[in-house]
N, C-alpha and C positions, 0 to 999 in steps of 0.2 A: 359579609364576605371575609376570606384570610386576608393578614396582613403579616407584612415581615416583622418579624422579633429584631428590634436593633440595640438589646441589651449586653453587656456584656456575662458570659456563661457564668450563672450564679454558684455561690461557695456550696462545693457540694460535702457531704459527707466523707468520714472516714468508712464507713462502709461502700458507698458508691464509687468511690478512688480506687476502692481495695476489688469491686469488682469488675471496675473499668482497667486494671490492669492485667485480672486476671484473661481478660476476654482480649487485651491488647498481644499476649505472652499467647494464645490457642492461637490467633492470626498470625505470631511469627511462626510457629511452629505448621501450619498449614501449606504460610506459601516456600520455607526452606524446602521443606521435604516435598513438594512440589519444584523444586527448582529445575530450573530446562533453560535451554537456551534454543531459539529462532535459528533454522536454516536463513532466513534473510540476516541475521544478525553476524554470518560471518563473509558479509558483504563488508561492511562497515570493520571489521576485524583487518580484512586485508587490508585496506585503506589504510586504519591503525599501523601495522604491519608497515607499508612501507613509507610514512613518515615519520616513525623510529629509525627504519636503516637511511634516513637523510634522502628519501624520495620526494617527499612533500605528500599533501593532501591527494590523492590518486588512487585511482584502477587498479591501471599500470603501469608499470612507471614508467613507460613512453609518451604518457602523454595526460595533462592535466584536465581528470573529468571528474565530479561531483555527482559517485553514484547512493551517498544516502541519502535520505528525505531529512535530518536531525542535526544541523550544526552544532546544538547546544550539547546534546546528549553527546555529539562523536568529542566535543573537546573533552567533557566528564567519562569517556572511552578512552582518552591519550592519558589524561591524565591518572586515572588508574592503572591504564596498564605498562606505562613508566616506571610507576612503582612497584609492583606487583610484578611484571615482566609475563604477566598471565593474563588474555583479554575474558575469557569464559570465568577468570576471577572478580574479575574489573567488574564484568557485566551482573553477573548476578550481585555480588557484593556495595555495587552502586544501584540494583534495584532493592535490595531487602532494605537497603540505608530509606532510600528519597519512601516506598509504601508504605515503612512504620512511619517515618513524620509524617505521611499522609494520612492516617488513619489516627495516630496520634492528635495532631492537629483539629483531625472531624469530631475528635470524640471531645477535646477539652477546650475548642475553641468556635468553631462553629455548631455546634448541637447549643440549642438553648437551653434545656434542660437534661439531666439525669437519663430520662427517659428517651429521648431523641440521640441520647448517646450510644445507648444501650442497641438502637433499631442500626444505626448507622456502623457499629464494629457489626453489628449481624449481618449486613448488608452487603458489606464489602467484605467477608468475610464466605459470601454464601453467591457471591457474584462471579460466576465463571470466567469473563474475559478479565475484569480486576483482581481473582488472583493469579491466571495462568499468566498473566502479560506485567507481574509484576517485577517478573526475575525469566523473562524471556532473552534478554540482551536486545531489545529495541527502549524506545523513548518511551517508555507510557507510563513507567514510574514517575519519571521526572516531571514529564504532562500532568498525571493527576498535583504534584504536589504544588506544580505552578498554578495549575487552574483553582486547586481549595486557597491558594495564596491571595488569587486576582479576587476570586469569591469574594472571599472573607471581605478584600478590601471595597470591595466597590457596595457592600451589603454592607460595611461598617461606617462606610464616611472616611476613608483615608483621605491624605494630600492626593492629587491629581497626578504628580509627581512620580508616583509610587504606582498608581494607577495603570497609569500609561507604562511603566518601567516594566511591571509584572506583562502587561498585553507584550510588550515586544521580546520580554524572553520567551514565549509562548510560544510568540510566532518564530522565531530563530531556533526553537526547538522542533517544532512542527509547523508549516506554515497555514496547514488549511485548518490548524485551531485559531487560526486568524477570527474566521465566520463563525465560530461557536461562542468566541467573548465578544464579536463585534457591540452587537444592539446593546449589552452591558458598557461597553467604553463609552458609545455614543450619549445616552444618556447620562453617565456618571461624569461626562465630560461637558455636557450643555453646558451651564452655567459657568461652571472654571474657564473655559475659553474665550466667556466675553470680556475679559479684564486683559488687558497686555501681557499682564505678570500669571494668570491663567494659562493662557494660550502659550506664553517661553518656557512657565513648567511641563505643560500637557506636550509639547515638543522635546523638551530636552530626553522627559522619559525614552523618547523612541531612539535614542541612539545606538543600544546593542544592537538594532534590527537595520538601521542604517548602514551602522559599519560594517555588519556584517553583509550586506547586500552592495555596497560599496568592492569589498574584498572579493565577491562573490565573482561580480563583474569583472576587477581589475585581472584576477588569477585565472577562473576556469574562460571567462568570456561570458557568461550568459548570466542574468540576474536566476532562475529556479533551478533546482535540480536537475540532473539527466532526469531522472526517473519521472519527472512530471512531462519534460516531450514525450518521455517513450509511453506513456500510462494514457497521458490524455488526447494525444494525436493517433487513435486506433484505427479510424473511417469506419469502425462498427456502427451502424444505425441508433440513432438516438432513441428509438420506439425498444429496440432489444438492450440497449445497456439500462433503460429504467427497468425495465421489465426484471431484469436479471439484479436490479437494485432492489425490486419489493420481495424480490426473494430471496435476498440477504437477509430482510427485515424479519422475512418468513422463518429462515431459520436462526436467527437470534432469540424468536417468540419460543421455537422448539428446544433452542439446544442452550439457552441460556436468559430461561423466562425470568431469573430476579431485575437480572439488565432492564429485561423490555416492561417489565413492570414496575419498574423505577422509574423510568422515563414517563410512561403513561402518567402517573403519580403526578410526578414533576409536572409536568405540563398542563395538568389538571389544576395543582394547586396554584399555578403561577398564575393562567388565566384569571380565577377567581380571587387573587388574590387584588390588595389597595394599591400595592407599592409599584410603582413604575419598576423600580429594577428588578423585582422580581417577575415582572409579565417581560423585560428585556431578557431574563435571563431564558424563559422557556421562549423567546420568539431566537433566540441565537441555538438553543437545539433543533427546532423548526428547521431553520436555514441550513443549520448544520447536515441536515437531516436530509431535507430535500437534494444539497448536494452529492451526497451519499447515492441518494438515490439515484442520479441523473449521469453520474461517473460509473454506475454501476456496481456499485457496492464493493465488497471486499471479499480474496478466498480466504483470511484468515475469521473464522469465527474467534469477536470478541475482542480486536486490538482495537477496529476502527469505532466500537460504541463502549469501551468502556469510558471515557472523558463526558460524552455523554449521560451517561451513565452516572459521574459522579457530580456532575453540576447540575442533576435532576435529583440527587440526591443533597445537597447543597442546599437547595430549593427547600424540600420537606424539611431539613434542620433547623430552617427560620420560619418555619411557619406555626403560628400561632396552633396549640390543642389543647380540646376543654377535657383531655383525660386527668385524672389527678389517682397520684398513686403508681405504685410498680407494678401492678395485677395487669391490668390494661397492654401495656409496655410490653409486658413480658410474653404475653399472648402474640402481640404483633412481631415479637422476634423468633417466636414457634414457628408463626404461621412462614414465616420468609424462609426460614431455614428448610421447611418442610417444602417450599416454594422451589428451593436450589436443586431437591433430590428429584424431582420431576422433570428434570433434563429429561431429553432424548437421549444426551451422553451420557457416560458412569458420572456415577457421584463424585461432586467435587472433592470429597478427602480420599479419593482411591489415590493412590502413588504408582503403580503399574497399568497400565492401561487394559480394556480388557482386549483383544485382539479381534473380536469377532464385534466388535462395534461401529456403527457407521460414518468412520472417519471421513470419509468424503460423501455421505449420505444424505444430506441438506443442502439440495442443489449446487452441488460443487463445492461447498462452502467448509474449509477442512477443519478439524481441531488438529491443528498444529502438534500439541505438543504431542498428541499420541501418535503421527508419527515421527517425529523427531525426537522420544523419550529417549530409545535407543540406544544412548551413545551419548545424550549429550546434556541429560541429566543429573542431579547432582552423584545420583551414587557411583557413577561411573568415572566422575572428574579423581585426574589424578590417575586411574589404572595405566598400565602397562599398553592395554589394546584396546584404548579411546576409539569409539566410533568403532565398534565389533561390526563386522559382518555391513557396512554401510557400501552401498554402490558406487555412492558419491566417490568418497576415501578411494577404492578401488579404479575408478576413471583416472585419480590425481595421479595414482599409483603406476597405472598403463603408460598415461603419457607422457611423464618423467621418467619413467626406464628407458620409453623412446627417444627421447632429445627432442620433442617436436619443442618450437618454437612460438606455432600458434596453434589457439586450439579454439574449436567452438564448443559451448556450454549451453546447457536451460537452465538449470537449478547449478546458480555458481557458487552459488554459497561458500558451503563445505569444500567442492570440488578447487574453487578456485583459492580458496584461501591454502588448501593442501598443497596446490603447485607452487604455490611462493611467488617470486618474481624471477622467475626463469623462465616463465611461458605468458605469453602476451594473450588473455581470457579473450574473445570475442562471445558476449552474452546475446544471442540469437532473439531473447525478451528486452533487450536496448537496455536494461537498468543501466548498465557502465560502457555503453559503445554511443560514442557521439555521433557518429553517423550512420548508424541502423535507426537512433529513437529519430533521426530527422527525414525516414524512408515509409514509403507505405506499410502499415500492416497487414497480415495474412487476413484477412475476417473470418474465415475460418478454419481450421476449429478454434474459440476463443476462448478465456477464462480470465474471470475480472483479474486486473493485474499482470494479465500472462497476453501480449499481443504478440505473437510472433512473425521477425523479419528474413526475408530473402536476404541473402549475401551474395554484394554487388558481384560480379565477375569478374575478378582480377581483385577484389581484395585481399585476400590471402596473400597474394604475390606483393602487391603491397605493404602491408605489413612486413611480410619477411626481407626484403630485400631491403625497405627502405625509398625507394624510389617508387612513383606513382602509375601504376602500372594497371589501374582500372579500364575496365575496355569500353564501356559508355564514354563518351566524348562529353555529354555533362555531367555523370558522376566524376570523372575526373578535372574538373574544374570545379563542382560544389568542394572535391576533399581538398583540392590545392587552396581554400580558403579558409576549412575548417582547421587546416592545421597549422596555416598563420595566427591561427586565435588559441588555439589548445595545447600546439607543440612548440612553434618559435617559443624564443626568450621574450620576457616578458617584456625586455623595455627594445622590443625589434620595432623596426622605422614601417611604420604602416600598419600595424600591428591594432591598433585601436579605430582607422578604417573598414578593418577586415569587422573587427565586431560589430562596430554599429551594421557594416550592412547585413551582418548574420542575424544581429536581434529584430534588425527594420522588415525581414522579408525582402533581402534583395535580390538573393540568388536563390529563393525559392522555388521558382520556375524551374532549375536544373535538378531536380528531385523528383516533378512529376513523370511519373513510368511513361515508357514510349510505347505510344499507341499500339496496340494488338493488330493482328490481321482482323479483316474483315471478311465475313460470308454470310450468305441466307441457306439456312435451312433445307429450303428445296435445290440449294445450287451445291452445298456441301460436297469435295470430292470425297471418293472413298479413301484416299489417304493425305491427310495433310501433316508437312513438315510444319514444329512452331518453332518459333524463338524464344528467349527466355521470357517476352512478354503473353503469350499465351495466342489465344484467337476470339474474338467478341462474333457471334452469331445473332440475325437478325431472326427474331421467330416470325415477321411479318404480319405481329398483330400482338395484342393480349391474350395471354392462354392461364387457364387456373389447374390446368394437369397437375395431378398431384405424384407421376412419378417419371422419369426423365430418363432414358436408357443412352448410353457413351460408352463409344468404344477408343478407346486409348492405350498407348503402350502399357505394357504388365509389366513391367520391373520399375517404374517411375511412377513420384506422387506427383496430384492436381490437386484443385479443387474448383469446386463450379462455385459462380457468383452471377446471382440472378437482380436483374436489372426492370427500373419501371421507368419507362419517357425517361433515361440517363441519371434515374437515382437507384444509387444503391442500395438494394433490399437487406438479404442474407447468404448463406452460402453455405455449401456442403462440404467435405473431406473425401476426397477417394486416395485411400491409401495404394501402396503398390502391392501388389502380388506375392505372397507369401513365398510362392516357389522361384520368383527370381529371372524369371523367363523371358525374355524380350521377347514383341508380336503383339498385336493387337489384341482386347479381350473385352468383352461386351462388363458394366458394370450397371444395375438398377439402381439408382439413387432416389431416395424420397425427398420432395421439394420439402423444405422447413414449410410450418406451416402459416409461417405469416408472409411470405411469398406466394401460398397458395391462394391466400385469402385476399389477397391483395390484386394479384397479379403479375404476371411478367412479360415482358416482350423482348430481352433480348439475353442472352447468356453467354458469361464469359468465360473461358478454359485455362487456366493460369497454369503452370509448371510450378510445381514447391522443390522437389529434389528428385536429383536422380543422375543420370548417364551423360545430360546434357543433349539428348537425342529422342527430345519428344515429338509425338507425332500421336493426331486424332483422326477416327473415321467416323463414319455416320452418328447424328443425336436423334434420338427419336422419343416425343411426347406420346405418354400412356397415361391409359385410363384407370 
C-alpha cells in the first residue's frame, strides 16, 4: 500500500533548482498575462470603497451588511488598496504575491522529491480554475496558500497550535473550507487534545475565527454572511440542486479535466494509502465534495474546485514512488500538460478569449474570465476607457445622470461599485439585501448562486423616504426588526434583543408569503383578479401531463410552480409578451420533466413583475 513521505524535501541539485525556477518564472508569466479580475470581486471592492470614505464594513452605507463570503481576503483587500488607492491593483497584485508562494512552497516544500516537483509546477500550471482564480480578485489565492500551509503542517507533525491556527485562518477566509480540512484537524488533533495543555493550545489556535465571528455578530447582527441566507435558503428542491451539483462535476470533467483528474488521483492514492492523515485528507475532499454537490454546485467553472484541487494535489506530493530518474517525471508532466489542452475551453495559455466558445455551454456553468476579459484584464488596466463597451458601466452610467436614489440590480458587481455610494444597490440575487436573502426565492428560472427575489411592495418607498412604508402588515414588522439590528447604533437599548430573536427564528413566521387564492380547475372563472401572492389551483388529483396550456395577462411575468401532496417539485418561467399589450393570451408551457415523472396535483400562478394588474383565465392539461 502508499504511505505518506514524512521527510523533509531532500538537497536537490543545482541543476534541479535551476530548473525548478525556471518552471517557477513560465507560471508567473502564465498567470500575469492572464490577469482578470471577477465581476463578483467588485462586490467586495464597493465595500472596500466605502470603509475608506469612513462608512465602515458595508453595501451601503445605510446600513451594515456582510455581502462577501472572505473576511480574511476583504481585510488583505483594505489593506492593499489603502496603499495602492487602486482595488483591481490590490486584487491582482495580492493574488500574483499569495500563488507564487503557493507554488513556490509545493515545489520546495511539500513535493518529496525532484520529481514530484517537477509534476506539481505542471499541475498547477496546467490547471484551469488554479490559474484563472489566481488573480481574479476573489479569495482562492490566499485559500490555496493557507490550505498548502495547513497541509504541510498537519502532514509534518507541527504544534497543534499552529495546526489549529492555520484551520481558523481558512475558515475566516472562506468558511465552507471549514469541511475540506476538517477530518485533517480532527485527526491531527486526537491525541493533543487529551492533555490539558493540548486541548488550551488546540483552542487558543481558533481565536482569529472566534473573534472574528464574535465582530461578525456584535457589527452586522448575524454570525455567516448575507450571501450564505441568500445562496442556501433558495426553496429549490433538493433532488434538482444535486442534480444541477453533478453537473458542475460534469463540466469541471469537460472544461478543466487536470482539476478532475487530480482529484480522482488524490482520492485514489489517499484511500490506499497507510497513513491516517492522508485517508483524512481525501475523506475532507469527499465531504467537501458532496457538499458541493447538495448546494448545487457553482456558475463559476473552477473557483469552487480548485482548493480541492490543490490538497488532492498535496496528497500525490507525499506519496511514496518507485519511479527513479527524470525520464519517468518528465513523461508524466507531457502527459498533464497535454491533459490541460483537451478542455472543452481554449487553451489555457490563450490571453484573448476566443468569442465563439461555449462560455456558458457546460450546463450554465460559465468561464468567468471570458466574459469578463473585456474590460477588466490586465491589458486594459490603467486605459482611459476602462470597461469598453460594458452594459454594466452603462446601467451605472443611466442612473447617476438620473439622480435615482435607489436602484435594483442582478449582476451588481461592476454596476454597483460604478454608482459609488450615491445610490442605495438593491441586489434582487440578496448577496447584499438583508431582507430579500431572508424572503422566499423565485424557483424559477434558477442558476446555482443566482436565486432571484420579489420586492416587497412598499420597499422602495421605504428605502427612499426613510420611514417604513411596506404594505404587508408582517413585512413591515419583520423590517422594523431588522433594522434594529443592521441600522441602529450599535450600542441602541434593545438592540441585542432584536438579534437574538433574529438568529433564534423568532420572527420567522412574518416572512412566510400570504397564502394565494384558492381554485379547482373545473371551478376556474374565465377571468381571475391576483394579488401579489398569485393563485394555488387544485387539479383534483395526480396528473403526469406533460404540457400545461395558461392564459394570462401579456404585458406581465409569472411563473408556474408545480406541487405534489404540498411539496414543492419545480417550476416554469413565462415571460411577458414581447409586444407589451395588456389582455389575456394563451401560453403552452412544458412541465419540467421531473414533475412529469413524478407528478402533480396542484399548480401555483405566482406574479414576478409587471403593471401590478395581474389576472389569469382558464389552465388546461394536454397531451
Amino acid at each position: 500500500m502508499l504511505s505518506c513521505i514524512r521527510v523533509p524535501h531532500p538537497r536537490l541539485s543545482i541543476q534541479s533548482r535551476a530548473v525548478l525556477w525556471i518552471l517557477l518564472a513560465i507560471f508567473l508569466a502564465i498567470i500575469v498575462q492572464r490577469a482578470w479580475v471577477a465581476e463578483d470581486a467588485y462586490i467586495s471592492f464597493r465595500t472596500v470603497d466605502n470603509f475608506l470614505h469612513g462608512f465602515g464594513l458595508r453595501w451601503n452605507p445605510s446600513e451594515r451588511v456582510q455581502s462577501y463570503t472572505h473576511p480574511l481576503w476583504m481585510l488583505v483587500l483594505l489593506a492593499g488598496t489603502a496603499l495602492s488607492r487602486d482595488p483591481w491593483l490590490a486584487a491582482v497584485g495580492a493574488g500574483v504575491v499569495f500563488s507564487m508562494a503557493t507554488v513556490w512552497f509545493g515545489a520546495f516544500r511539500l513535493a518529496a522529491t525532484s520529481g514530484h516537483a517537477y509534476l506539481f509546477l505542471a499541475s498547477a500550471a496546467t490547471c484551469f480554475g488554479f490559474v484563472d482564480y489566481s488573480t481574479s480578485g476573489l479569495e482562492n489565492s490566499l485559500a490555496h496558500l493557507l490550505l498548502a500551509l495547513f497541509a504541510a503542517a498537519c502532514l509534518g507533525g507541527a504544534a497543534i497550535w499552529r495546526i489549529s491556527l492555520l484551520y481558523a485562518l481558512l475558515c475566516v477566509n472562506r468558511l465552507d473550507h471549514g469541511l475540506l480540512c476538517l477530518p485533517m484537524l480532527v485527526v491531527a488533533g486526537w491525541r493533543e487534545v487529551r492533555t490539558a495543555r493540548g486541548a488550551l493550545e488546540f483552542a487558543a489556535g481558533f481565536a482569529p475565527l472566534i473573534a472574528w465571528e464574535a465582530f461578525s455578530v456584535f457589527y452586522y447582527g448575524f454570525p455567516f454572511p448575507n450571501t450564505a441566507y441568500a445562496k442556501l435558503s433558495n426553496g429549490v428542491p433538493a433532488f434538482d440542486l444535486a442534480a444541477q451539483g453533478l453537473r458542475y462535476l460534469d463540466a469541471t470533467a469537460q472544461g478543466d479535466p487536470v482539476a478532475f483528474c487530480t482529484v480522482v488521483a488524490g482520492l485514489l492514492a489517499s484511500a490506499w494509502s497507510r497513513d491516517w492523515l492522508m485517508r483524512a485528507a481525501g475523506s475532507g475532499i469527499v465531504l467537501y465534495i458532496a457538499f458541493l454537490v447538495k448546494a448545487g454546485g457553482d456558475f463559476m467553472l473552477g473557483r469552487l474546485t480548485s482548493a480541492p484541487f490543490l490538497l488532492a494535489l498535496t496528497v500525490l506530493m507525499r506519496t511514496e514512488s518507485r519511479w527513479r530518474g527524470n525520464v519517468p517525471w518528465l513523461i508524466a508532466c507531457l502527459a498533464v500538460v497535454v491533459l490541460g489542452n483537451m478542455s472543452a475551453l481554449p487553451a489555457y495559455l490563450e490571453v484573448a478569449p476566443d468569442p465563439g466558445h461555449p462560455r456558458f455551454g457546460l450546463h450554465h456553468v460559465a468561464d468567468e474570465r471570458s466574459v469578463y476579459w473585456d474590460g477588466t484584464a490586465i491589458r486594459f488596466h490603467g486605459s482611459p476607457a476602462r470597461f469598453p463597451e460594458h452594459p454594466f458601466r452603462w446601467i451605472a452610467q443611466r442612473d447617476l445622470a438620473a439622480g435615482r436614489k435607489v436602484v435594483y440590480y442582478t449582476n451588481v458587481g461592476i454596476a454597483g461599485w460604478a454608482v459609488g455610494r450615491r445610490i442605495h444597490v438593491i441586489d434582487l440575487y440578496a448577496l447584499g439585501d438583508p431582507l430579500l436573502a431572508r424572503l422566499p426565492a423565485q424557483v424559477a428560472p434558477w442558476r446555482s448562486g443566482h436565486f432571484r427575489r420579489d420586492v416587497p411592495w412598499g420597499y422602495t418607498e421605504t428605502l427612499e423616504s426613510g420611514e417604513n412604508k411596506m404594505f404587508h402588515e408582517n413585512h413591515r414588522q419583520y423590517w422594523a426588526h431588522l433594522v434594529a439590528a443592521t441600522r441602529a447604533p450599535l450600542a441602541s437599548p434593545g438592540r441585542w434583543a432584536e438579534i437574538v430573536g433574529l438568529n433564534t427564528g423568532k420572527w420567522d413566521h412574518l416572512l412566510a408569503p400570504a397564502a394565494p387564492k384558492h381554485a379547482s380547475i373545473a371551478d376556474l372563472p374565465e377571468v381571475t383578479l391576483l394579488g401579489g401572492e398569485g393563485i394555488q389551483i387544485d387539479l383534483g388529483g395526480k396528473s403526469h401531463a406533460p404540457r400545461v396550456e395558461v392564459r394570462v395577462d401579456a404585458n406581465d411575468a409569472y411563473y408556474l410552480r408545480f406541487f405534489l401532496q404540498g411539496v414543492a417539485l419545480t417550476g416554469a418561467d413565462i415571460p411577458p409578451d414581447g409586444a407589451g399589450e395588456p389582455g389575456l393570451r394563451a401560453v403552452m408551457i412544458t412541465v419540467p420533466w421531473y414533475a412529469q415523472w413524478r407528478g402533480y396535483d396542484t399548480i401555483r400562478v405566482v406574479p414576478r413583475e409587471g403593471d401590478s394588474k395581474y389576472s389569469i383565465g382558464r389552465i388546461r392539461l394536454l397531451d
